[in-house]
N, C-alpha and C positions, 0 to 999 in steps of 0.2 A: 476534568470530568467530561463526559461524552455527553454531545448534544442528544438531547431524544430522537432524533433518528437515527442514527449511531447506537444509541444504548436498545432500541429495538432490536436492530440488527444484530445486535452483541447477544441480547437475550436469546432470541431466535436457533440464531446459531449455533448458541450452546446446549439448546433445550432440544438442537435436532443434529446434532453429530454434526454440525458444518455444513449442515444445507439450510435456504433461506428462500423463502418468495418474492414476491415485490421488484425493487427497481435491479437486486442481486441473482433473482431468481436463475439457475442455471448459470451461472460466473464459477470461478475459481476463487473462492475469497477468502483471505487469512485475515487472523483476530491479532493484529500488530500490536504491542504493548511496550511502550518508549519510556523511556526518562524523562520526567521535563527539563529543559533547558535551564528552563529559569526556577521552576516551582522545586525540581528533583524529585515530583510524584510521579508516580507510574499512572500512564495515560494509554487506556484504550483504541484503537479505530479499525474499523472494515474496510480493507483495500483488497483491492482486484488484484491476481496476480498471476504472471505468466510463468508456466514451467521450464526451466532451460537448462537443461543436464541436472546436475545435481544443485543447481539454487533455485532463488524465488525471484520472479523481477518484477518490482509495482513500480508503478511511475506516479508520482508527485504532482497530479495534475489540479489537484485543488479544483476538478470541475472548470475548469478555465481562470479562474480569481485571478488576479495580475499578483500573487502575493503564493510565495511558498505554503504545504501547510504546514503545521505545527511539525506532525510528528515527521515530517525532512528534518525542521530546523534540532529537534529533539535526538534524531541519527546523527548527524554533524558536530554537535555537542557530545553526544554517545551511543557509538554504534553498537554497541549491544541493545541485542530487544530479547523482547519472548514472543514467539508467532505459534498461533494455536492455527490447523490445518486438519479439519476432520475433527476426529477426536482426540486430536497428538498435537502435545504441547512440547515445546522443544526453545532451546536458546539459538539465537543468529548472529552473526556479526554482517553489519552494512559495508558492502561494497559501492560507489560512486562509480558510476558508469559514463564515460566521455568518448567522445570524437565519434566516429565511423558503427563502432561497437552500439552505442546508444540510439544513434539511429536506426539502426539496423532494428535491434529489440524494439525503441518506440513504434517501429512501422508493423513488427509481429504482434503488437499488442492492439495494433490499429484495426489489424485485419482478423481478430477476436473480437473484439468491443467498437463500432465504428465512433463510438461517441467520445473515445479518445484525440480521433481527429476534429471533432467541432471543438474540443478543449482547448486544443493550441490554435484553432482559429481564433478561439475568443480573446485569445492574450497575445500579449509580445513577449514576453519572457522564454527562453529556454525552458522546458520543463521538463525537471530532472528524471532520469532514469537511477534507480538504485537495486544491487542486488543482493538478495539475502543469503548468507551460505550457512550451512549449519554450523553450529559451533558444536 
């Protein structure tokens, strides 16, 4: 279940074609909707995401947390989702992004949103890049 800032965001979004005010306002943000891992319900969340040819790339930045979130560990488990985008809902399959390529993308997503880079300041962990392609 999506926290209530999450589930605002969720409402919002869906009550405005994919547009949102507040801390999203003017982003690019998809309505990611995962498997759980452990539960197997379909879970929710608003994540920021970068366009890059024909996929989606969000990055897993949990706001800095020293701890993956959920729905990385929920792609890993199962990388099928549903990403809603506007008013188009559509199925994806998760790509895991490494080496040279993930930097590259983390640093494109840096230089849209700076507050990407306070996120890996505040952690030590790698924070994963994923990319969505359509299914």
């Amino acid at each position: 279940m999506a926290n209530d800032f999450n589930q605002q965001v969720i409402d919002e979004f869906r009550a405005n074609g994919g547009r949102v005010g507040g801390y999203f306002e003017g982003s690019d943000l998809v309505l990611l909707t995962t498997t759980g891992a452990k539960s197997g319900k379909p879970t929710t969340t608003p994540v920021m995401y970068l366009k890059d040819g024909d996929r989606y790339v969000i990055i897993a930045s949990n706001a800095g947390a020293d701890h993956h979130p959920a729905w990385y560990h929920n792609l890993r488990a199962n990388p099928v989702a549903t990403a809603e985008i506007g008013t188009e809902t559509f199925e994806v399959k998760a790509e895991f992004v490494e080496g040279a390529e993930r930097d590259e993308l983390y640093a494109r997503m840096v230089a849209v949103a700076a507050t990407f880079a306070e996120y890996e300041a505040r952690t030590t962990r790698r924070i994963p890049v994923v990319a969505l392609h359509r299914s």
